[in-house]
N, C-alpha and C positions, 0 to 999 in steps of 0.2 A: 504494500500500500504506500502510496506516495505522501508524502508531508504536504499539510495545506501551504507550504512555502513551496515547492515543486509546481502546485497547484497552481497557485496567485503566477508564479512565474509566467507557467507554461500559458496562461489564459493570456497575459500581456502579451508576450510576443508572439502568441497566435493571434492575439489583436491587432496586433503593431503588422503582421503577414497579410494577416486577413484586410487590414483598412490599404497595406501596400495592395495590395493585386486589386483591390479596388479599385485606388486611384490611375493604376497602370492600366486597368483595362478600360476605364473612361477618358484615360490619353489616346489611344490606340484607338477604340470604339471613334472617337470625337475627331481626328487627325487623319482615318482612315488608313491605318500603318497599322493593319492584324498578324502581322508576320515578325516587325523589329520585336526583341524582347527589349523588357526596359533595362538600361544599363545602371548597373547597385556596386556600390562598396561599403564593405564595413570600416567604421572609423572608431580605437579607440584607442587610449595613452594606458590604461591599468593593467599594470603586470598578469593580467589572467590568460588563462588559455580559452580557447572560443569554448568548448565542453564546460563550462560555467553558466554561461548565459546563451550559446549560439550552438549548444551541445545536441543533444537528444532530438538530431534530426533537422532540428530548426534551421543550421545552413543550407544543409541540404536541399527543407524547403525554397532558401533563396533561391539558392542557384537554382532550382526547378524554374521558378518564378520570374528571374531575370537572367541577364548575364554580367555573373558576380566578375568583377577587379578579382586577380590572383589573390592579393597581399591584403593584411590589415595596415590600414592608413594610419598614421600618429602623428603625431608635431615632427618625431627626429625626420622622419622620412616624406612629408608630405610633397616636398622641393624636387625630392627623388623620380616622386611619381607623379607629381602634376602635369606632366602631357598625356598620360594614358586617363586623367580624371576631368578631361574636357568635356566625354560626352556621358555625364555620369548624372544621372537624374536621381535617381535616392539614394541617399546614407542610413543604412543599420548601423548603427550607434548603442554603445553602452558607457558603463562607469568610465572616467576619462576622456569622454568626446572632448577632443583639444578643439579649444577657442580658434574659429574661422577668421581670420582678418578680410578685411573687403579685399585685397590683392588677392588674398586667397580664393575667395568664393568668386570673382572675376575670372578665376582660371575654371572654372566649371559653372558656366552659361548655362547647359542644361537642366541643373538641379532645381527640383521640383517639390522635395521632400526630404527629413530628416525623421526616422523612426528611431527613439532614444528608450531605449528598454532598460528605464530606468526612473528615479525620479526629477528634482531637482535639475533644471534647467538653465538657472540665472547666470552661472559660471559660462554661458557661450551662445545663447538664447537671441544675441541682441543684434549681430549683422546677423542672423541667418532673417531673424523677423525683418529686420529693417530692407533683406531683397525679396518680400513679399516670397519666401520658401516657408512650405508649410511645415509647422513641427508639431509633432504628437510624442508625446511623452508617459510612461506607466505609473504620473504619480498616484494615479488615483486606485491601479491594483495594489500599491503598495502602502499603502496606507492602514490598512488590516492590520498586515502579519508588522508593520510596523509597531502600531498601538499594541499588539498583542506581545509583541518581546518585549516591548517597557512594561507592562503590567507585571510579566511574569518575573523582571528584573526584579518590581517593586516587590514583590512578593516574596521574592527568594530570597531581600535585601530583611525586607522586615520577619522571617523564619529563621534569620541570626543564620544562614547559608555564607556569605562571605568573610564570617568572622570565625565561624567553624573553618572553611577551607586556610585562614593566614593561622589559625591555633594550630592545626593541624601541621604547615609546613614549617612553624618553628620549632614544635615541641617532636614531631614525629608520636606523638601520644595520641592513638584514635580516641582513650577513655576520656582526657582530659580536652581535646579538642571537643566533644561531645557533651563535657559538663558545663554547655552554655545557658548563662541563669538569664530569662527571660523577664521583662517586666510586667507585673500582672498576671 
């Protein structure tokens, strides 16, 4: 059985799919081009591997869906590969989407969309809005399992849970780490 954080995941970014191949097929339906796929890359600066967030198939579905850029895109390398991101209409995006400068987003004219399978946007939010590119972001899948770790934080905080685990790694005493006197 999956974790409703698998869950929360997997619905974002099959939102984030499902509203891409929307938008691409009312480019296409609307342009009368049923044959180009839409041209995608992923963009992101945090040390993860795509099996994180773009794992269990999800690229896969990209690449069904358009035709994916080899590479993940980042700040170090963006320079590297800005002539092959001219005709690149949407960015899959996660944790680390590096901040677009307008020279940047100048080098990719076609772009049409940024799906950010994530939440928090303000960190790079500002020329992509400002070239009238659409962005969609997961803050609102995440905002559950968000609320729901801080409760359980608060919880585990107020069960004397984090002052058992530091009694425990000073003293190596489980009895004594255990005999935490509660108020009330």
């Amino acid at each position: 059985m999956r974790s409703p954080e698998a869950l929360i995941w997997g619905r974002s970014i099959s939102c984030g799919i499902a509203a891409g191949e929307s938008i691409m097929r009312h480019e296409r339906d609307f342009e009368g081009v049923g044959t180009m796929p839409t041209k995608a890359a992923l963009f992101y600066d945090y040390p993860i591997k795509d099996g994180e967030v773009y794992g269990q198939g999800r690229r896969q579905t990209i690449e069904k869906l358009t035709d994916l850029y080899p590479e993940v895109i980042n700040s170090k390398n963006f320079d590297e590969h800005a002539s092959g991101l001219g005709n690149v209409e949407v960015i899959f995006a996660t944790w680390g989407m590096p901040f677009l400068t307008a020279e940047q987003l100048a080098k990719m004219p076609e772009l049409k969309a940024v799906f950010y399978a994530a939440g928090n946007v303000k960190a790079f939010a500002q020329p992509i809005v400002d070239n009238d590119i659409i962005l969609v972001s997961a803050w609102d899948m995440n905002a559950i399992p968000v609320a729901e770790m801080v409760l359980s934080q608060i919880i585990l905080s107020c069960r004397g849970y984090y002052r058992t685990i530091r009694d425990y790694y000073e003293t190596h005493d489980q009895n004594k780490a255990k005999a935490f006197h509660r108020a009330g």
